[in-house]
N, C-alpha and C positions, 0 to 999 in steps of 0.2 A: 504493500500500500504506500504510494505517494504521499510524504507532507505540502503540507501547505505552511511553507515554514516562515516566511516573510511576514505573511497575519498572524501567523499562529505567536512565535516568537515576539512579533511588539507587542500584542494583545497579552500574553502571561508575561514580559518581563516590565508591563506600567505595572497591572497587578498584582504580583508576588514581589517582584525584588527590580535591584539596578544595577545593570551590567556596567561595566567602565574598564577601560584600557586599564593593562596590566602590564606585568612585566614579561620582559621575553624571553628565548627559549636558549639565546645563545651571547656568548656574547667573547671578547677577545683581551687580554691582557694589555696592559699598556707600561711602555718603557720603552728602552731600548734593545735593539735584536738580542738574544740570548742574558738580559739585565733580569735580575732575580727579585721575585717579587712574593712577598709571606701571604702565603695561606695559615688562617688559623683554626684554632678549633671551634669559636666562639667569635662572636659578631661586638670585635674591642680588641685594641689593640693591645692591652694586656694580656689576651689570652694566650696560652702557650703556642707558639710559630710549631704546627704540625709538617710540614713540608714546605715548599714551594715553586711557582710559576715560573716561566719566562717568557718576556716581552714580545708577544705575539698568538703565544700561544690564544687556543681556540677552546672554547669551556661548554660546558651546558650548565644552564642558569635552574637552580632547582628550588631559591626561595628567594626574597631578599627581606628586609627589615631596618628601620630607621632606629639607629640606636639610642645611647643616651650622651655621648660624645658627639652628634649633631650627625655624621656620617650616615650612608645608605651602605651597607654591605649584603653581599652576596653570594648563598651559599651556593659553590660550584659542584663540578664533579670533571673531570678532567678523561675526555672517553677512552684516552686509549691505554691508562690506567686502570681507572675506576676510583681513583683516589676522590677525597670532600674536604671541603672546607670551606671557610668565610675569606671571600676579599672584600675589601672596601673597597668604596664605590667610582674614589676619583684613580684608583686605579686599574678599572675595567668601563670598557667601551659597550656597554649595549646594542646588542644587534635587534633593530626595532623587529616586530613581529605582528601581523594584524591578526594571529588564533587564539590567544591569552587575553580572557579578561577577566576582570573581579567583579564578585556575586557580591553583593551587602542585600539584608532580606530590610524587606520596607518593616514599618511598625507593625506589633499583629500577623506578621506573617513567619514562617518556619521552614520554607519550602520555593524553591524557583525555577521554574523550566528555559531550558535551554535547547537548539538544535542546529545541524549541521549537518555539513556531507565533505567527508573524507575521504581522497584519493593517495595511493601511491602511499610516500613517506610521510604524508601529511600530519599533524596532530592536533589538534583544540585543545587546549588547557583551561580550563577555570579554577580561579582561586578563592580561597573564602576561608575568614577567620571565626574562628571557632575556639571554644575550650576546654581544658581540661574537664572530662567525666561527665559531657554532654556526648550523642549519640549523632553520627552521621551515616546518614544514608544517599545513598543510589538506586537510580532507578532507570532501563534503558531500553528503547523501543527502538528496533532500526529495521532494514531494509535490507541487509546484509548479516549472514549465519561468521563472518570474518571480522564482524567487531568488536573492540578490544577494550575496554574502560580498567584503567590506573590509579588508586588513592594513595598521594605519598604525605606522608605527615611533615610539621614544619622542618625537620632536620634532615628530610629528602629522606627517610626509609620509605621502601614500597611496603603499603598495610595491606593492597589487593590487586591484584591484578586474575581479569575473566570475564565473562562475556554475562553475569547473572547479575540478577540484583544484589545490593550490595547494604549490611547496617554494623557497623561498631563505634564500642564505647572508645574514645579518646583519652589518650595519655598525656599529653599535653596542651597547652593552649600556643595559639599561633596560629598561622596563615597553611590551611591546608591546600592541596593543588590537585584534582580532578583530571585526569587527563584520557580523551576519545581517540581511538589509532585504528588503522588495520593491524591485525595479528600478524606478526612482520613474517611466517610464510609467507603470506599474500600480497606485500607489500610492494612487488613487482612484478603480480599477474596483471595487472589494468584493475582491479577487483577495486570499485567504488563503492561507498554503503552511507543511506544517508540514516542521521535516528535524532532522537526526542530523548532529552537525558533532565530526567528530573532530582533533584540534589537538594536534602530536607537536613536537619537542625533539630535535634529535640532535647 
């Protein structure tokens, strides 16, 4: 079954909640070629230097947060590793992205629908902050048996990854990230799938 996802999506997102640009999915180190740059463990420059970067390198962007030393930092993951950590902010370059946005649910409400259609390597990300020992859910209708939905909590662990609906109780509080993909078999058959993801708060 076809969405009608144009009406469908403005009509529930005045309703339930307000979408807004987010952050993005990738982003690049800044310095000089091969200049060394601290990944931490924690989003503060006191926190202990776990590793780090060099001036160029290329990251995936898995949260970010505005600290209490005024800075925006960001927690990476570095692919061809798999290594994490926090940079701050004025030393990475964001790579804008238009599939990432952030959910805030309106007054009264618990619950926000969202939709899309994913191709290829594609992915839509939504973000939404939440707290500790409150209950998140998913929920996901699409068009395609190749669709893929992701829950990572604020520190970037994956809580889920499957094609089912989806509810647990939260361990922390922070900015959690939702993420809609093809099942990367498929991700270079042509295999398009569009779906209706709905995303609750209790």
């Amino acid at each position: 079954m076809k969405f009608k996802y144009s009406a469908l999506i403005t009509a529930l997102v005045i309703s339930l909640a307000t979408v807004l640009p987010a952050s993005a999915d990738t982003g690049t180190i800044q310095g000089a070629p091969g200049g060394r740059v601290n990944v931490r463990q924690s989003p503060s420059t006191s926190a202990r230097v776990q590793h780090y970067g060099l001036g160029g390198d290329r990251v995936n962007i898995l949260n970010q947060t505005n600290a209490p030393d005024g800075y925006q930092w960001y927690l990476v993951e570095f692919p061809s590793s798999g290594a994490r950590g926090w940079i701050r902010g004025d030393l990475l370059r964001v790579n804008a992205a238009a599939t990432s946005q952030r959910i805030s649910f309106a007054p009264g409400t618990s619950a926000a629908k969202v939709g899309g259609r994913v191709q290829g390597t594609q992915s839509h990300n939504y973000l939404l902050r939440a707290g500790a020992g409150q209950t998140l859910t998913t929920s996901t209708v699409g068009t395609s048996p190749y669709l893929q939905v992701q829950v990572f909590d604020p520190n970037g662990s994956n809580l889920y990854t499957g094609s089912r609906n989806w509810s647990g109780v939260l361990r922390r509080s922070g900015d959690y990230r939702v993420r809609v993909q093809l099942v990367p078999e498929e991700q270079q058959s042509g295999v398009t799938g569009e779906y209706s993801l709905t995303i609750g708060i209790r």
